[in-house]
C-alpha positions as CSV (number, residue, x, y, z in Angstrom):
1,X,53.2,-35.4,-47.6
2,X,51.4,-38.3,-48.6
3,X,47.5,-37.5,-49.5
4,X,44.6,-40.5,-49.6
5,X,42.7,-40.3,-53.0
6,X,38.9,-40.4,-51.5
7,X,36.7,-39.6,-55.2
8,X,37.4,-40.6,-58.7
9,X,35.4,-38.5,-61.0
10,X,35.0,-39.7,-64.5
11,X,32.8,-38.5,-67.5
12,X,31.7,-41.5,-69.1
13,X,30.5,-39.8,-72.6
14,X,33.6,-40.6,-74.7
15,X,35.9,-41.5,-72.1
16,X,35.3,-44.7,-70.8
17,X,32.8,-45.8,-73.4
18,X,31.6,-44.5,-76.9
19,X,29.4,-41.4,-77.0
20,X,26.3,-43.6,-78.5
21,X,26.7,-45.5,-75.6
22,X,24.8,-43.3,-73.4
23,X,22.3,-42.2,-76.4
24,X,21.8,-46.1,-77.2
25,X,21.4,-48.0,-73.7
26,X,21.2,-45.0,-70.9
27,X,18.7,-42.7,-72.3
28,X,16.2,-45.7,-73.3
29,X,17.5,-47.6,-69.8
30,X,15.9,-44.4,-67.9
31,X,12.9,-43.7,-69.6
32,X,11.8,-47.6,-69.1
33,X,12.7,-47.6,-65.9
34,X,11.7,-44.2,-64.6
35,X,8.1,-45.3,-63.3
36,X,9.1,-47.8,-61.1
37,X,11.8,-46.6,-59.5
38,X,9.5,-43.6,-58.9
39,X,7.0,-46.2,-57.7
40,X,10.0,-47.1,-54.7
41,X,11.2,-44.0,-54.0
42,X,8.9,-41.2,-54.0
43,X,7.8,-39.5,-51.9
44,X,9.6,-41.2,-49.3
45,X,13.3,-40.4,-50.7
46,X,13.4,-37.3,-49.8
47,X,16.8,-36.3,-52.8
48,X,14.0,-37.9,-54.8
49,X,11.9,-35.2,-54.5
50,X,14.0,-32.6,-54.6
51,X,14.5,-33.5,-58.9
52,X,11.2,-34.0,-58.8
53,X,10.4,-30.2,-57.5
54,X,13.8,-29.4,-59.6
55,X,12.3,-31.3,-62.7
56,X,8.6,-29.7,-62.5
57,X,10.6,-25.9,-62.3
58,X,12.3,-26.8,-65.5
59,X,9.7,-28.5,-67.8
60,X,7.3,-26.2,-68.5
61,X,4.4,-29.0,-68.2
62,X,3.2,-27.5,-64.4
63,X,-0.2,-27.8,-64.1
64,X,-2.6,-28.5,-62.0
65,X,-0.9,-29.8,-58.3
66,X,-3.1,-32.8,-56.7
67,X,-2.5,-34.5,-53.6
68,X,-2.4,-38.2,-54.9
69,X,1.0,-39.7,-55.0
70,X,-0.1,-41.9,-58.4
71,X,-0.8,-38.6,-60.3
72,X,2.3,-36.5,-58.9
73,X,4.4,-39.9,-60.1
74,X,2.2,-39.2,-63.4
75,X,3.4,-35.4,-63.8
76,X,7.1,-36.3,-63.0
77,X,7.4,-38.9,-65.3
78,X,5.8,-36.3,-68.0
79,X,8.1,-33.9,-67.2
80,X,10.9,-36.6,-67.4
81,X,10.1,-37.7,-70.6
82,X,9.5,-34.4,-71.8
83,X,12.8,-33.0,-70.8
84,X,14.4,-36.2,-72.1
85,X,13.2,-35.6,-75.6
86,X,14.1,-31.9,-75.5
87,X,17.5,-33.0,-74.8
88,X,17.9,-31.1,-71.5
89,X,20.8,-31.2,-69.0
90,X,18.7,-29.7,-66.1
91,X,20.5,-30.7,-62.6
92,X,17.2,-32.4,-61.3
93,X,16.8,-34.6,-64.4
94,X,20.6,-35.7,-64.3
95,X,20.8,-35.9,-60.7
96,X,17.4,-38.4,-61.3
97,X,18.5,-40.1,-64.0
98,X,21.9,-40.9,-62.5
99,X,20.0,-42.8,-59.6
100,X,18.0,-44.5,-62.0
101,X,21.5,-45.5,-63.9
102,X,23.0,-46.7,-60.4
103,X,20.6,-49.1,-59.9
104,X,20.7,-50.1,-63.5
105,X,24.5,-51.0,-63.0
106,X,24.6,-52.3,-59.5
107,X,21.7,-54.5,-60.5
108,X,23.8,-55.6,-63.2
109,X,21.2,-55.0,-65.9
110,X,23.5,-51.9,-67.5
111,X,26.4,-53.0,-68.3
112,X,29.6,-50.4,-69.8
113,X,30.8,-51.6,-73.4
């Protein structure tokens, strides 16, 4: 029985590159880019908003709720960068940060070492 390999999975942290790779060119790569992938994607993606409703749940930065997209893109971003600098590994911040990182590398600006 022959079977068709459909996913690779591979943690990048250590295996494929050096641990500081992902402290010295992902982290920062994220947190500059955050905004304006925001600025494309919500709130018309809707996975997009689900980290964003995942993100607010975790950080505890929930405030006030107002209908303008510009200040929810505000509060996210908080939140981000909060969680970022707490170190977190909260699903809605990976699972956003990991878009963020896939356009970084299909774009070609991120580049493994």
């Amino acid at each position: 029985m022959t079977r068709e390999i459909k996913v690779t999975l591979s943690d990048i942290e250590g295996t494929t590159t050096p641990i500081s790779f992902v402290h010295d060119t992902l982290f920062p790569y994220a947190r500059e880019h955050i905004q304006s992938y925001l600025e494309r994607h919500y709130p018309s993606d809707s996975d997009v908003v689900a980290c964003a409703r995942l993100i607010e749940s975790e950080a505890a930065l929930i405030g006030q709720v107002t209908d303008s997209i510009e200040e929810q893109r505000k509060h996210i971003i908080a939140c981000v960068e909060k969680l970022m600098q707490l170190d977190r590994k909260t699903p809605g911040l990976k699972r956003l940060q990991g878009r963020v990182w896939t356009e970084g590398y299909q774009s070609g600006e991120i580049k493994g070492r």
